[in-house]
C-alpha positions as CSV (number, residue, x, y, z in Angstrom):
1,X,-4.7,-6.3,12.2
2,X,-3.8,-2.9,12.4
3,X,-3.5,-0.8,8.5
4,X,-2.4,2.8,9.6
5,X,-0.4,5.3,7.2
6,X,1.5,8.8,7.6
7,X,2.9,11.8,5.2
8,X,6.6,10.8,5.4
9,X,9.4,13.0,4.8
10,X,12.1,12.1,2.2
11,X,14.1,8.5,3.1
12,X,16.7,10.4,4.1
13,X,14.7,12.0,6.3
14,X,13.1,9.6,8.4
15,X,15.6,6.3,9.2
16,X,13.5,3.1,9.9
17,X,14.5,3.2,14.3
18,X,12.1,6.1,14.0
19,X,9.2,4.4,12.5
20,X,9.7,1.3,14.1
21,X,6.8,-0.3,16.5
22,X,7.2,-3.5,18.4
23,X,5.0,-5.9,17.1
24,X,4.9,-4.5,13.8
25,X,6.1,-4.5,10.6
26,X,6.1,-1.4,8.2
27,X,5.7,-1.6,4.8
28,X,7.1,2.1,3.4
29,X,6.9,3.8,0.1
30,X,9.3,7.0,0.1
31,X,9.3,10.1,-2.1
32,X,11.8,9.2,-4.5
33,X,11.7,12.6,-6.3
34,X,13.4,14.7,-3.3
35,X,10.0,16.8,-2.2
36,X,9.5,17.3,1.3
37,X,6.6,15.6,2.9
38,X,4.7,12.6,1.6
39,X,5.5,8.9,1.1
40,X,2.9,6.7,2.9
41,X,4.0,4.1,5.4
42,X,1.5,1.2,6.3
43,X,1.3,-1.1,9.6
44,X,0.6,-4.7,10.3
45,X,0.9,-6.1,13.2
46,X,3.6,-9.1,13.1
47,X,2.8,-12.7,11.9
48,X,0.0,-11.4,9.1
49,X,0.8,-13.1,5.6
50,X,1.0,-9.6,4.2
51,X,3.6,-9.5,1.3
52,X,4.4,-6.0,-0.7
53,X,3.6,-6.3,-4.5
54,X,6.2,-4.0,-5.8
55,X,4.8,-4.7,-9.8
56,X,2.5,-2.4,-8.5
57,X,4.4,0.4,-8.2
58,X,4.5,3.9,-10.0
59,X,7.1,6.0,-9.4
60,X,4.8,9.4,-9.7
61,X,1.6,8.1,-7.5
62,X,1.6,7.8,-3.8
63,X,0.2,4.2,-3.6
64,X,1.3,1.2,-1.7
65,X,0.0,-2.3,-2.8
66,X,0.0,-5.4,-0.2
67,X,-1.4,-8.6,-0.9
68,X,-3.3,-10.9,2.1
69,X,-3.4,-14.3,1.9
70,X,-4.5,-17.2,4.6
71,X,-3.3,-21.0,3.9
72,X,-7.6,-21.4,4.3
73,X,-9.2,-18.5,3.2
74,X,-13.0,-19.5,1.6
75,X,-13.3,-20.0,-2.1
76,X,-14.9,-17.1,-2.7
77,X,-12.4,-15.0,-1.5
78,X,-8.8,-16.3,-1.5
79,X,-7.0,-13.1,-1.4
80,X,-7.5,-9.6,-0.4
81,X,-5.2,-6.7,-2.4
82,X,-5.0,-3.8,0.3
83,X,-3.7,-0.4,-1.4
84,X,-3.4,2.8,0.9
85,X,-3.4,5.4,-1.5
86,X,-2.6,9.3,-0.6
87,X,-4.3,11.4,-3.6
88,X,-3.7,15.0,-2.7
89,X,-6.7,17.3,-3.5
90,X,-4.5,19.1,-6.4
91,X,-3.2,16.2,-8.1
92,X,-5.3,15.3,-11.3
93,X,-7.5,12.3,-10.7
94,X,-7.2,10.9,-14.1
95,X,-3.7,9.1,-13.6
96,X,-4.5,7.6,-10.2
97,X,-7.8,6.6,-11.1
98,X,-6.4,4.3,-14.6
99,X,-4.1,2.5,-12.0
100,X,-7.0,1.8,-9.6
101,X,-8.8,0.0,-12.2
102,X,-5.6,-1.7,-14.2
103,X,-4.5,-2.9,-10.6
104,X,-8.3,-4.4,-10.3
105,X,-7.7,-6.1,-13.3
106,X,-4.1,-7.8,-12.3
107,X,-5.0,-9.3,-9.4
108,X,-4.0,-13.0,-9.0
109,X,-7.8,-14.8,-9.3
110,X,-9.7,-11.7,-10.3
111,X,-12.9,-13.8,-9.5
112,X,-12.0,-14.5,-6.3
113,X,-10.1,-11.5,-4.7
114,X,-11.3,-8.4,-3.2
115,X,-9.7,-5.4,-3.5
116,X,-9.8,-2.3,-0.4
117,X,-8.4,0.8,-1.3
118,X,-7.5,3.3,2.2
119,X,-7.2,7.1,0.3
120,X,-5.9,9.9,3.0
């Protein structure tokens, strides 16, 4: 499995042929707001039950939710919520930091799923 992520330009910007690697899939979250620069884009290689959790979303914070799950993944942990998260130095922490913890709290069997969090 291979998790990587970039500063995107606006959707416009960058078309999907450009992005694209064989083998993988890329999961993309844009700028919607029309500032240059920014957006995060996330790989995995092809064939990994990765699925997008767009509920997840905020329009004003640079974060990108996927959810892992195996047909036999152990009891104790029987999903995985990855986020990759660009938090620029200036931004205030206090907005980004209240979704961190509410999407904690969503997750599908709190007891059993573990949450990574990739900040760049």
């Amino acid at each position: 499995m291979l998790l990587s992520w970039l500063r995107l330009g606006s959707k416009g910007g960058i078309h999907d042929d450009l992005i694209r690697i064989p083998g993988y899939f890329a999961f993309r979250k844009d700028r919607d707001e029309g500032r240059v620069c920014g957006g995060i884009l996330v790989y995995v290689r092809d064939g990994l039950p990765f699925h997008a959790q767009p509920q997840l979303d905020k329009v004003d914070l640079e974060v990108l939710w996927l959810l892992y799950r195996l047909p036999l993944m152990p009891r104790e942990v029987s999903h995985i919520l990855v986020g990759a998260v660009y938090h620029p130095l200036s931004a205030p922490n206090g907005r980004t930091l209240d979704h961190l913890v509410s999407t904690m709290e969503w997750t599908p069997s709190p007891e059993n799923t573990r949450t990574l969090a990739v900040f760049c």
